[in-house]
Backbone as CSV, one residue per row, in Angstrom:
resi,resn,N_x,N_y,N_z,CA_x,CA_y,CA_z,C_x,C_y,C_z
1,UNK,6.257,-22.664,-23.380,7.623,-22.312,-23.061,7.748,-20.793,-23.127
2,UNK,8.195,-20.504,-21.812,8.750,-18.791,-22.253,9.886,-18.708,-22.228
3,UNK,10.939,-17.782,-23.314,11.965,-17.442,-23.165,12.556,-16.675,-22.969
4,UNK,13.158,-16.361,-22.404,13.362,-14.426,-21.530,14.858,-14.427,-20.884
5,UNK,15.139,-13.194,-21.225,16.472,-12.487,-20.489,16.617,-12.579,-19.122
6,UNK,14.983,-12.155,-18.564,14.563,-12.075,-17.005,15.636,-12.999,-16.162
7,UNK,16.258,-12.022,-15.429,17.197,-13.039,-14.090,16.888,-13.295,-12.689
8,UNK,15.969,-12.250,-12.736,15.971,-12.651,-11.155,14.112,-12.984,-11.012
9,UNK,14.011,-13.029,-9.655,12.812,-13.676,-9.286,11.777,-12.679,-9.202
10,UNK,12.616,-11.498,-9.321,11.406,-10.407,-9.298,10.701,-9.823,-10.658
11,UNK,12.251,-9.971,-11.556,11.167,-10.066,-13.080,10.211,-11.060,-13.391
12,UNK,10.697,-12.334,-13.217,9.653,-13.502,-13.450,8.780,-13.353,-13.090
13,UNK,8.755,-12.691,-11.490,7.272,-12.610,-10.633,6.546,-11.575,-11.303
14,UNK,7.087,-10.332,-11.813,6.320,-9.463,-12.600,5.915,-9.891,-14.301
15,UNK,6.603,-10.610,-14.717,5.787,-11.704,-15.661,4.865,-12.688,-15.470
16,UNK,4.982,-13.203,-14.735,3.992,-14.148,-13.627,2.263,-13.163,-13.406
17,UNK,3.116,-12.400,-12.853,1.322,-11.504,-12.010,0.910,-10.748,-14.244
18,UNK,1.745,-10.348,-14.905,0.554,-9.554,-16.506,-0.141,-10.584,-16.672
19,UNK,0.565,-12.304,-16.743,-0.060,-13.460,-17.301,-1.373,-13.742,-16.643
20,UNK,-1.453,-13.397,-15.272,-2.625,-13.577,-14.146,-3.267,-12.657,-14.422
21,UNK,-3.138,-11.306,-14.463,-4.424,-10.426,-14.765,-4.577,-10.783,-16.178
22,UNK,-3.947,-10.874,-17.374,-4.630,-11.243,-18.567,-5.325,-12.209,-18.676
23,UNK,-5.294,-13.360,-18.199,-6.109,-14.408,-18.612,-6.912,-14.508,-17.221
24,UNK,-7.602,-13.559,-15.907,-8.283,-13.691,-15.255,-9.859,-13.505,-15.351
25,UNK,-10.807,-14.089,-15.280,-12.016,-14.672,-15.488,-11.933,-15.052,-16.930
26,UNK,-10.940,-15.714,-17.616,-10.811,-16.345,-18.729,-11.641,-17.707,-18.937
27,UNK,-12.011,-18.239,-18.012,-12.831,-19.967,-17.517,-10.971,-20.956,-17.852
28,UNK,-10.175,-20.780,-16.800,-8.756,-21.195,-17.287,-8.676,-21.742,-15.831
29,UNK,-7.803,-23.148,-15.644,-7.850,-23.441,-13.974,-6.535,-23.108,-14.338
30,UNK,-5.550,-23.426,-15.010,-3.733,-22.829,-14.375,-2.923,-23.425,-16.029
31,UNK,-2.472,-22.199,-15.965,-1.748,-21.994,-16.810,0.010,-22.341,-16.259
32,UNK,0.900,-23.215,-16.752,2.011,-23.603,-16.380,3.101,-23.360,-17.735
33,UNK,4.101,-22.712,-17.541,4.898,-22.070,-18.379,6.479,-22.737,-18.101
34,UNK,7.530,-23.560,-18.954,8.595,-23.330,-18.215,9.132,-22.397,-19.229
35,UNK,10.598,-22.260,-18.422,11.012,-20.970,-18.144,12.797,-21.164,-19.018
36,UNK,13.395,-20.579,-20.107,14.617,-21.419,-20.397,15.214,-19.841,-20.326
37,UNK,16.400,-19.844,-20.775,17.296,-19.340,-21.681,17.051,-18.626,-22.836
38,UNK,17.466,-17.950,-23.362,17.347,-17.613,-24.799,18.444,-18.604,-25.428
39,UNK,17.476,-18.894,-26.737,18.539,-19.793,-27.733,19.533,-18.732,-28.307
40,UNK,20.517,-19.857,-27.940,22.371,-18.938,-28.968,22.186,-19.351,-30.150
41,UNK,21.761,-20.153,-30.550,21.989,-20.901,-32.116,22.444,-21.864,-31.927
42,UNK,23.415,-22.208,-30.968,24.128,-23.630,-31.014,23.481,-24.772,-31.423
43,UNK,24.212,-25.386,-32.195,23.740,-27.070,-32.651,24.563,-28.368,-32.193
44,UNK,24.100,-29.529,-31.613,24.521,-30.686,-31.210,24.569,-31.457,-32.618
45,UNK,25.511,-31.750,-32.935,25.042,-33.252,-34.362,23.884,-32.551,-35.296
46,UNK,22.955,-33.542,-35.136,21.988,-32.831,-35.418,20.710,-32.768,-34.720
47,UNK,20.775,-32.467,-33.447,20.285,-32.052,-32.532,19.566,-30.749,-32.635
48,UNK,18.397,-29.913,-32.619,17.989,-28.812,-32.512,18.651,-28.544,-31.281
49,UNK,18.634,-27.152,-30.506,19.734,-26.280,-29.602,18.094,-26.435,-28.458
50,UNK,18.701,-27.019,-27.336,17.502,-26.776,-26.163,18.146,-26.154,-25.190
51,UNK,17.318,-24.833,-25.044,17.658,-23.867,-24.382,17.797,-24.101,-22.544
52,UNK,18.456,-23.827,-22.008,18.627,-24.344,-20.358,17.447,-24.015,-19.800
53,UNK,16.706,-25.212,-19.038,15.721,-24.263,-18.388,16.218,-23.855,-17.071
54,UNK,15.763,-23.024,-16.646,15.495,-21.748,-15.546,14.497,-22.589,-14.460
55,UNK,13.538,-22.677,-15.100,12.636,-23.059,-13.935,10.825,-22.843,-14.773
56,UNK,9.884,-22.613,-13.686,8.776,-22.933,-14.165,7.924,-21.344,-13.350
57,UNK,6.735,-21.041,-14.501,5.972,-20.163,-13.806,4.566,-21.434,-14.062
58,UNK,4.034,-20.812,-12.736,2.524,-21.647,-12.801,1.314,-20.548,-12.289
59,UNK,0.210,-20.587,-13.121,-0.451,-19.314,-12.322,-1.933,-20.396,-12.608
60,UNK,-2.213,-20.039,-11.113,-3.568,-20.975,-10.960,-4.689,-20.222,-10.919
61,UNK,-5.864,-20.539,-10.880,-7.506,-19.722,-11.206,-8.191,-20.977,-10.215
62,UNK,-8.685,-20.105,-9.172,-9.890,-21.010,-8.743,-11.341,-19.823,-8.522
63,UNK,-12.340,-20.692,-7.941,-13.646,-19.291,-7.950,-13.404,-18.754,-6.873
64,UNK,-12.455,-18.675,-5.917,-12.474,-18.409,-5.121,-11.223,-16.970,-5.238
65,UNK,-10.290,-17.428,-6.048,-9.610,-15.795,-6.109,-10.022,-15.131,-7.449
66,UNK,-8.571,-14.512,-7.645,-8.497,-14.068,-8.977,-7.087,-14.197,-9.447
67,UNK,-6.674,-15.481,-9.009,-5.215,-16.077,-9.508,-4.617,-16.367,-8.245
68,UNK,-3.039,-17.046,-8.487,-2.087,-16.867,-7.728,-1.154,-17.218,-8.535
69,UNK,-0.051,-16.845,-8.094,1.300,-16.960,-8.557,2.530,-18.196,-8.106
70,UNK,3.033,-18.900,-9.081,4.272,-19.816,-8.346,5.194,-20.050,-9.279
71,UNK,6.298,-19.743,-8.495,7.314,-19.285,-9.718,8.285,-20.703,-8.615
72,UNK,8.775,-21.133,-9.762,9.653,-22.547,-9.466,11.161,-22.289,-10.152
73,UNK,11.993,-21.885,-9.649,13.632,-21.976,-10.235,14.503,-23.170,-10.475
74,UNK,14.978,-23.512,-10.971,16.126,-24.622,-10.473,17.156,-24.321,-9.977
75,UNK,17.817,-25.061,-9.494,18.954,-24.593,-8.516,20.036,-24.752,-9.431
């Protein structure tokens, strides 16, 4: 899970591509991340607080590149 301020698609994507060069020739086929909110604190009952997700980063490794990027939002 990542949790981040990031709003738009161009921060994510620039979080997306550090995660791809850091873990590139790692022996890793894809790393998949979702994507929430920052927690407020809020509590349900007694529910822990689940942060909204955003959407999903996925960064794949094959031998053939040196990553790619896919950034998934929800609507």
């Amino acid at each position: 899970m990542l949790i981040t301020k990031a709003s738009s698609s161009e921060a994510l994507l620039q979080i997306a591509e550090t995660i791809k060069d850091q873990y590139t020739n790692k022996k890793i086929d894809e790393i998949t991340l979702s994507i929430h909110n920052e927690n407020n604190g809020n509590y349900e009952k007694e529910l822990p607080y689940e942060p909204i997700s955003k959407g999903k980063i996925i960064v794949t490794y094959d031998s053939e590149s040196f990553g790619s990027t896919n950034i998934i939002l929800n609507e």
